[in-house]
MIGU-847430 format. One line per field, with one value per atom (N, C-alpha, C): residue number from 1; residue in three letters; atom name; y, x, z. Coordinates in nm, 2 decimals, padded with zeros to 4 digits, always signed. Example, Ala and Ser with C-alpha at 12.3 -4.5 7.8 and 13.67 -1.06 7.14 Angstrom:
# residues 2
seq	[1, 1, 1, 2, 2, 2]
type	[ALA, ALA, ALA, SER, SER, SER]
atom	[N, CA, C, N, CA, C]
yy	[-00.57, -00.45, -00.33, -00.22, -00.11, +00.00]
xx	[+01.32, +01.23, +01.32, +01.28, +01.37, +01.29]
zz	[+00.78, +00.78, +00.78, +00.71, +00.71, +00.79]
***
This chain:
# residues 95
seq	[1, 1, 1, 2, 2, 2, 3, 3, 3, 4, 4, 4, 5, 5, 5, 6, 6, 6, 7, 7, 7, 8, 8, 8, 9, 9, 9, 10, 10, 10, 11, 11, 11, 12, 12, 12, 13, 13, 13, 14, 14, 14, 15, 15, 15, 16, 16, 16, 17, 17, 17, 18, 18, 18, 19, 19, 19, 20, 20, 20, 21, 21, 21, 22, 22, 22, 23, 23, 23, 24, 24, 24, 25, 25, 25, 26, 26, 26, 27, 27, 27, 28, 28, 28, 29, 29, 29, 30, 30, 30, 31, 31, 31, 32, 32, 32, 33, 33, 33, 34, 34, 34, 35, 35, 35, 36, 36, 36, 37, 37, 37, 38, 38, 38, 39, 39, 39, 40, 40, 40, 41, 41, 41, 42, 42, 42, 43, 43, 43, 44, 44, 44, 45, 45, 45, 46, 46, 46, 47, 47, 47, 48, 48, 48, 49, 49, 49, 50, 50, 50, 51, 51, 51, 52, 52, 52, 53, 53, 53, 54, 54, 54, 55, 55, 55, 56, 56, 56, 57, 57, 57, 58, 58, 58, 59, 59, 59, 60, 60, 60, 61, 61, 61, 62, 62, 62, 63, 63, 63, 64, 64, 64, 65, 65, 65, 66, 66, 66, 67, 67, 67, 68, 68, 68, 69, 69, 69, 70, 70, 70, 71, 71, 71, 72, 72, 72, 73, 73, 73, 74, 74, 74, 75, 75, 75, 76, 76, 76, 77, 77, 77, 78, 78, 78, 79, 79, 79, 80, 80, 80, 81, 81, 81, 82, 82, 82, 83, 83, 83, 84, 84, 84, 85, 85, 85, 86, 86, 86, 87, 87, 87, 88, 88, 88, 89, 89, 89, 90, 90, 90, 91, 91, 91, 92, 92, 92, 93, 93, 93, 94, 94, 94, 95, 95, 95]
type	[UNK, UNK, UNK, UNK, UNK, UNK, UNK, UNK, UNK, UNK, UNK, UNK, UNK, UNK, UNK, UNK, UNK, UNK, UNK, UNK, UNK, UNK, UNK, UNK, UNK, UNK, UNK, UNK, UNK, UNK, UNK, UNK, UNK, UNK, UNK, UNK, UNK, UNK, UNK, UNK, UNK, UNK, UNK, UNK, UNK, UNK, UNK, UNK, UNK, UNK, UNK, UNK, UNK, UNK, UNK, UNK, UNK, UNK, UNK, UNK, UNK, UNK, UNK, UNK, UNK, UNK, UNK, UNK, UNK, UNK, UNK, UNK, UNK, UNK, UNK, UNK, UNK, UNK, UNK, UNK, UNK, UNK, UNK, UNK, UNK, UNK, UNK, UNK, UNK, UNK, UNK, UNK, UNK, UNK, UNK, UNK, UNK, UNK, UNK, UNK, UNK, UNK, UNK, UNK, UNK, UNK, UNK, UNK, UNK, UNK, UNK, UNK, UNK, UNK, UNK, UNK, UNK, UNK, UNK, UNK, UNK, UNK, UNK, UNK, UNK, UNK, UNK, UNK, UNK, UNK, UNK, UNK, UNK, UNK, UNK, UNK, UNK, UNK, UNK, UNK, UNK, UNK, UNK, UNK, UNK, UNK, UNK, UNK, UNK, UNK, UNK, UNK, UNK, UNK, UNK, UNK, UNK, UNK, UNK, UNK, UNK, UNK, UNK, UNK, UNK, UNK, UNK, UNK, UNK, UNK, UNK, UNK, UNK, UNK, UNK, UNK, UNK, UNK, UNK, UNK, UNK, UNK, UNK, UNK, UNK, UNK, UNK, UNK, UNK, UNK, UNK, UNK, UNK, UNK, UNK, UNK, UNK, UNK, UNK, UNK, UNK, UNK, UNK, UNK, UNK, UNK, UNK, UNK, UNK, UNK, UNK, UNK, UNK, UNK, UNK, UNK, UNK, UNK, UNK, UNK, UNK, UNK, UNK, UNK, UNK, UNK, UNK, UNK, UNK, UNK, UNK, UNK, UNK, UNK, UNK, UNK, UNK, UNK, UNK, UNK, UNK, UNK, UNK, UNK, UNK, UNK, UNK, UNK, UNK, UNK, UNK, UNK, UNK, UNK, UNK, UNK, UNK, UNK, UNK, UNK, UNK, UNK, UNK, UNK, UNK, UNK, UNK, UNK, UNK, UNK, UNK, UNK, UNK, UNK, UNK, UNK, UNK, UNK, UNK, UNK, UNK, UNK, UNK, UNK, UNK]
atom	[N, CA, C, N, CA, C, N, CA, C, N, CA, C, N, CA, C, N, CA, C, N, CA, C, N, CA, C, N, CA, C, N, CA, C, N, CA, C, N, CA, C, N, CA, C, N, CA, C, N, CA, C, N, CA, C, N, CA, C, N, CA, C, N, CA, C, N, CA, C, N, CA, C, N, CA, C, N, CA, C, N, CA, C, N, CA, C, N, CA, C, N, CA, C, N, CA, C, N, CA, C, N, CA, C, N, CA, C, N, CA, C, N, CA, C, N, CA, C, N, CA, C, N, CA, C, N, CA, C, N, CA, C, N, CA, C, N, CA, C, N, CA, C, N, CA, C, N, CA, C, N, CA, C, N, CA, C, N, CA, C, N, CA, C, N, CA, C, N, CA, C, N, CA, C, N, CA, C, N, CA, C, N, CA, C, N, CA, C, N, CA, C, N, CA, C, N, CA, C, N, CA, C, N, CA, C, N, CA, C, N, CA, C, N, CA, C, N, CA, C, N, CA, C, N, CA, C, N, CA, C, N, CA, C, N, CA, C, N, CA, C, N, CA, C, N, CA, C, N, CA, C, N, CA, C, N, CA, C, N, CA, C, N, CA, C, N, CA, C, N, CA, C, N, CA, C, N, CA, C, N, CA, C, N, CA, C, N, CA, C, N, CA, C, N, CA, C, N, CA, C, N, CA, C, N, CA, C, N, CA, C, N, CA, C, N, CA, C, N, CA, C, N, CA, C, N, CA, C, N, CA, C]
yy	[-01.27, -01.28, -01.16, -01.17, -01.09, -01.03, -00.91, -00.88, -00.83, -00.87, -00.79, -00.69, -00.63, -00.52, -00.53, -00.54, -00.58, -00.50, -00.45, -00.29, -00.38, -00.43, -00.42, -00.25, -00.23, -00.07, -00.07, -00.05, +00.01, +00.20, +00.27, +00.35, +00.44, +00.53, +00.59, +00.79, +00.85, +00.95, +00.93, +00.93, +00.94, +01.05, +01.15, +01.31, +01.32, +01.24, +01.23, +01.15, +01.02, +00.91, +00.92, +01.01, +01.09, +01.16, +01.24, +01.27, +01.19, +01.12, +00.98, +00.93, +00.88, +00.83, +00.93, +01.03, +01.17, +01.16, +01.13, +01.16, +01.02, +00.91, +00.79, +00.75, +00.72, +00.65, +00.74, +00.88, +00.95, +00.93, +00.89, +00.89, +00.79, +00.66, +00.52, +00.48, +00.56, +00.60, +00.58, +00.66, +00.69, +00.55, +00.46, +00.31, +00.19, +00.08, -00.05, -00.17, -00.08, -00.15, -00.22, -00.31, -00.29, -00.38, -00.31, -00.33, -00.48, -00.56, -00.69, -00.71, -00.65, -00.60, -00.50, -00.45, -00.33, -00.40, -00.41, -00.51, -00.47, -00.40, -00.35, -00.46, -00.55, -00.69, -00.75, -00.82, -00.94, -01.08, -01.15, -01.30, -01.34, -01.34, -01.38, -01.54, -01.61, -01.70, -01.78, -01.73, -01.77, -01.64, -01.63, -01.58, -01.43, -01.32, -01.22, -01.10, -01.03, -00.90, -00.79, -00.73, -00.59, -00.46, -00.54, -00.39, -00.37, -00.24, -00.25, -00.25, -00.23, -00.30, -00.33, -00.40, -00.47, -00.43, -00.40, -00.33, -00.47, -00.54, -00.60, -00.54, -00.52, -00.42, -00.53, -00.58, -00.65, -00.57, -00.58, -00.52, -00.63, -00.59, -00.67, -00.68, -00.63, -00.64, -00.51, -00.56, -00.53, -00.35, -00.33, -00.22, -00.11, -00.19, -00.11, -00.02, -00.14, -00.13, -00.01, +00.01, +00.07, +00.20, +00.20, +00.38, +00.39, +00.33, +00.40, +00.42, +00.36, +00.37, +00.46, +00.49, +00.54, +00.69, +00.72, +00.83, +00.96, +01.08, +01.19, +01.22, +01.24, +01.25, +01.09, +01.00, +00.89, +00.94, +00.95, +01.00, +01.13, +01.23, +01.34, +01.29, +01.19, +01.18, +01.05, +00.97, +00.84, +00.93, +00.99, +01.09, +01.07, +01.09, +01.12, +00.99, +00.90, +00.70, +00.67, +00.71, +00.70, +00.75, +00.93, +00.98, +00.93, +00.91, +00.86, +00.71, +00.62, +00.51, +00.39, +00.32, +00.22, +00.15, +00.13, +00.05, -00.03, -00.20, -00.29, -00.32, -00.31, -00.38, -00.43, -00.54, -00.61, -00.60, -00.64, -00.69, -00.82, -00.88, -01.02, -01.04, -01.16, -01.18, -01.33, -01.30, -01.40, -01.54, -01.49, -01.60, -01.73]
xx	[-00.27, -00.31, -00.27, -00.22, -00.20, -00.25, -00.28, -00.33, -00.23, -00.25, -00.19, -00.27, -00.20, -00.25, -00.12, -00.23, -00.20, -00.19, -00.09, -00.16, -00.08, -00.18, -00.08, -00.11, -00.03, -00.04, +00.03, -00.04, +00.05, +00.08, +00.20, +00.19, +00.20, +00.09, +00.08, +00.10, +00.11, +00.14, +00.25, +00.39, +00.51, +00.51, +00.46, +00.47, +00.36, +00.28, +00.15, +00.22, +00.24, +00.27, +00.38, +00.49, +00.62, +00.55, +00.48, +00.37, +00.34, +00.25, +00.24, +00.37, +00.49, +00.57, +00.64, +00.66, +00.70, +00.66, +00.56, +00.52, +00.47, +00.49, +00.41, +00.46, +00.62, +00.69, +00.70, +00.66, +00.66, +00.52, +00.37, +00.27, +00.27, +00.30, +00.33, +00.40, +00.52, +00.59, +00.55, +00.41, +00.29, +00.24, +00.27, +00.16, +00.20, +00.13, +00.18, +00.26, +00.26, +00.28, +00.40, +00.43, +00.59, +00.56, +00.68, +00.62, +00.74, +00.68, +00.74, +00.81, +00.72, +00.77, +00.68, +00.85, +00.78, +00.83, +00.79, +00.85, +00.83, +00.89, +00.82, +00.86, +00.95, +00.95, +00.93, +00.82, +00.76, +00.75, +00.80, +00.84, +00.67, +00.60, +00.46, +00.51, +00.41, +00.42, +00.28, +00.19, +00.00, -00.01, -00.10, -00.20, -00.11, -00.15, -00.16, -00.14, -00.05, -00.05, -00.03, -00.13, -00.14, -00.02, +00.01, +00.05, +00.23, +00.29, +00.40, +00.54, +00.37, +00.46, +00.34, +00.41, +00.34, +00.39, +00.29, +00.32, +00.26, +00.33, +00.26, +00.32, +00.22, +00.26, +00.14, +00.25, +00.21, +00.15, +00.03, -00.03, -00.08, -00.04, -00.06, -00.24, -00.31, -00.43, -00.50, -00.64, -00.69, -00.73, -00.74, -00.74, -00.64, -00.52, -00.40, -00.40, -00.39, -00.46, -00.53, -00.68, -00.79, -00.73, -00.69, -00.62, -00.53, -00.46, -00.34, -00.41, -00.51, -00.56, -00.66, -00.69, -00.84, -00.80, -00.67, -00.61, -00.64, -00.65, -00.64, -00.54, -00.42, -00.27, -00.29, -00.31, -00.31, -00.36, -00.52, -00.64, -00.57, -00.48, -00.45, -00.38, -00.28, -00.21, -00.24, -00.36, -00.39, -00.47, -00.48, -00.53, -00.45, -00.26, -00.20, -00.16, -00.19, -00.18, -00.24, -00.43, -00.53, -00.52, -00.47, -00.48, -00.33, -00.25, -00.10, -00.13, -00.19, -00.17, -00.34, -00.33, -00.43, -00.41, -00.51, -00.47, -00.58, -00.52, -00.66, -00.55, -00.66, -00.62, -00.68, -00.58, -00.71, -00.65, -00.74, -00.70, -00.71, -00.60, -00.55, -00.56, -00.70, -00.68, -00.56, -00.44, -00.33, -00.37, -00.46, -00.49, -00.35]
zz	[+01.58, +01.44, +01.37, +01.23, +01.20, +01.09, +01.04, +00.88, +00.81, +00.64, +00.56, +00.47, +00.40, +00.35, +00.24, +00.11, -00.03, -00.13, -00.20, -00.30, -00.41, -00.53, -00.66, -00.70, -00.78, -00.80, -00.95, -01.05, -01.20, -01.20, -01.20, -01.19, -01.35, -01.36, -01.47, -01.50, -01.34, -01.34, -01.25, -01.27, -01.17, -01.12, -01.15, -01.05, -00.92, -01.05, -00.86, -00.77, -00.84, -00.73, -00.65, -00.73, -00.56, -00.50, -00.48, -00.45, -00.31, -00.33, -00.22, -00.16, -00.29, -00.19, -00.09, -00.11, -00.06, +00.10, +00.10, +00.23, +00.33, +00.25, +00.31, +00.43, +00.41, +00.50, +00.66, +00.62, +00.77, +00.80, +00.76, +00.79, +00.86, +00.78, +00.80, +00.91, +00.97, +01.11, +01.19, +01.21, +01.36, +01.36, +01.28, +01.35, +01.30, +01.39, +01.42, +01.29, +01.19, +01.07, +00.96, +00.92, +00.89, +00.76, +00.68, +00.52, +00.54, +00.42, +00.44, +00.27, +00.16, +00.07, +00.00, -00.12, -00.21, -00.35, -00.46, -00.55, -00.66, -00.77, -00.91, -00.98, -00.95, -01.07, -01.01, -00.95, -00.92, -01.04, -01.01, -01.08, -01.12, -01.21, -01.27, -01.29, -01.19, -01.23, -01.32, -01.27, -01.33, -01.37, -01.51, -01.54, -01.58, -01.61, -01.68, -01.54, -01.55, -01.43, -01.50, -01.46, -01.53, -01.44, -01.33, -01.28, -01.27, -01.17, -01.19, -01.06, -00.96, -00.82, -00.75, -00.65, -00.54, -00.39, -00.30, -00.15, -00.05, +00.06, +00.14, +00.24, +00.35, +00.49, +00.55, +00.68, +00.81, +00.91, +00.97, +01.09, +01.17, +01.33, +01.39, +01.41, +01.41, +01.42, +01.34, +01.29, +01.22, +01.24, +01.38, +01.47, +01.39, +01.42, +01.36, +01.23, +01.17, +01.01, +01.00, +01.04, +01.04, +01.08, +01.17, +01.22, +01.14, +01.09, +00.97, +00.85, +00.82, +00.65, +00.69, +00.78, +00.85, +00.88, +00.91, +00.96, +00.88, +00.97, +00.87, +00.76, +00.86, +00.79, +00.61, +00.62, +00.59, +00.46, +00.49, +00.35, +00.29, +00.36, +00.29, +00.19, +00.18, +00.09, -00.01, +00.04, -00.03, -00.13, -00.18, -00.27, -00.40, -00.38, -00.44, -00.55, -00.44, -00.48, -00.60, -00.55, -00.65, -00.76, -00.74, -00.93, -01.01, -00.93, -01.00, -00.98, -01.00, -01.00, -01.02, -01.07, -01.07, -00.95, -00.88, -00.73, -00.68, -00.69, -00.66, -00.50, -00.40, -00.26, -00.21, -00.11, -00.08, +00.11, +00.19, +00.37, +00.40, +00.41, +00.44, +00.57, +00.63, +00.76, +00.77, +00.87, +00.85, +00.91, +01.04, +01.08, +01.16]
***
Protein backbone atom coordinates (compact mmCIF):
# COMPACT_ATOMS: atom_id res chain seq x y z
CA UNK A 1 0.00 0.00 0.00
CA UNK A 2 1.14 3.02 -0.75
CA UNK A 3 0.91 6.82 0.45
CA UNK A 4 1.10 10.11 -1.21
CA UNK A 5 2.07 13.19 -0.02
CA UNK A 6 0.45 16.31 -1.73
CA UNK A 7 1.87 20.00 -1.47
CA UNK A 8 -0.12 22.57 -3.60
CA UNK A 9 2.21 25.41 -2.80
CA UNK A 10 1.80 29.30 -4.28
CA UNK A 11 5.18 30.72 -3.93
CA UNK A 12 5.41 34.35 -2.73
CA UNK A 13 9.07 34.80 -1.30
CA UNK A 14 11.44 33.13 -4.15
CA UNK A 15 14.58 33.73 -1.89
CA UNK A 16 13.07 31.85 1.07
CA UNK A 17 11.67 29.15 -1.02
CA UNK A 18 15.46 28.36 -2.85
CA UNK A 19 16.05 28.33 0.41
CA UNK A 20 14.05 24.93 0.82
CA UNK A 21 14.65 23.85 -2.58
CA UNK A 22 18.42 24.22 -1.94
CA UNK A 23 18.51 21.67 0.35
CA UNK A 24 15.40 19.32 -0.12
CA UNK A 25 16.47 16.90 -2.60
CA UNK A 26 19.67 15.90 -0.41
CA UNK A 27 17.26 15.57 2.79
CA UNK A 28 14.77 13.79 0.66
CA UNK A 29 17.87 11.24 -0.42
CA UNK A 30 18.04 9.55 3.14
CA UNK A 31 14.39 7.97 2.63
CA UNK A 32 12.01 5.71 1.03
CA UNK A 33 10.40 8.27 -1.16
CA UNK A 34 10.12 9.17 -4.92
CA UNK A 35 8.61 12.21 -6.32
CA UNK A 36 6.11 11.34 -9.05
CA UNK A 37 5.53 14.99 -9.95
CA UNK A 38 6.60 18.64 -9.49
CA UNK A 39 4.30 20.85 -11.81
CA UNK A 40 4.00 24.83 -11.71
CA UNK A 41 1.42 24.67 -14.79
CA UNK A 42 -0.92 22.22 -13.82
CA UNK A 43 -3.93 21.99 -16.49
CA UNK A 44 -7.18 23.43 -14.06
CA UNK A 45 -9.68 21.56 -15.05
CA UNK A 46 -12.75 22.35 -11.93
CA UNK A 47 -13.03 25.18 -9.95
CA UNK A 48 -10.56 28.01 -9.07
CA UNK A 49 -6.63 27.23 -7.95
CA UNK A 50 -4.99 29.54 -6.12
CA UNK A 51 -1.58 28.23 -6.22
CA UNK A 52 1.65 27.87 -8.39
CA UNK A 53 2.98 24.36 -8.21
CA UNK A 54 2.06 21.11 -7.18
CA UNK A 55 4.49 18.35 -5.40
CA UNK A 56 3.18 14.52 -5.32
CA UNK A 57 5.99 12.28 -3.66
CA UNK A 58 5.15 8.41 -3.35
CA UNK A 59 5.99 6.60 0.00
CA UNK A 60 5.81 3.15 0.33
CA UNK A 61 4.29 3.17 3.77
CA UNK A 62 3.09 5.51 5.98
CA UNK A 63 6.20 4.77 8.37
CA UNK A 64 8.38 6.13 5.63
CA UNK A 65 6.56 9.17 5.18
CA UNK A 66 6.53 9.92 8.97
CA UNK A 67 10.49 9.64 9.29
CA UNK A 68 11.05 11.92 6.35
CA UNK A 69 8.57 14.71 7.28
CA UNK A 70 9.27 13.79 10.96
CA UNK A 71 13.07 14.04 10.54
CA UNK A 72 15.34 16.46 12.16
CA UNK A 73 17.34 17.34 8.97
CA UNK A 74 13.57 17.51 7.26
CA UNK A 75 11.85 20.28 9.97
CA UNK A 76 15.23 22.32 9.67
CA UNK A 77 14.49 23.25 6.33
CA UNK A 78 10.45 22.86 6.10
CA UNK A 79 10.77 26.15 7.80
CA UNK A 80 12.10 27.68 4.66
CA UNK A 81 8.76 26.10 2.53
CA UNK A 82 6.39 27.73 5.13
CA UNK A 83 7.69 31.53 5.20
CA UNK A 84 8.39 31.39 1.23
CA UNK A 85 5.35 29.91 0.37
CA UNK A 86 1.49 29.28 1.16
CA UNK A 87 1.29 25.52 1.62
CA UNK A 88 -2.04 23.36 1.98
CA UNK A 89 -0.96 19.35 2.19
CA UNK A 90 -2.61 16.79 2.48
CA UNK A 91 -1.46 12.37 3.18
CA UNK A 92 -3.03 10.21 0.62
CA UNK A 93 -3.64 6.66 1.86
CA UNK A 94 -3.22 4.72 -1.88
CA UNK A 95 -4.74 1.84 -0.81
Amino acid sequence: MSYYFVANIKIHDNEEYQKYVNKVDEVFAKYNGKYLAVDDTPKILEGKWKYSRVVIIEFNTESDFNNWYNSKDYQEILKHRLTGALCDTILINGK
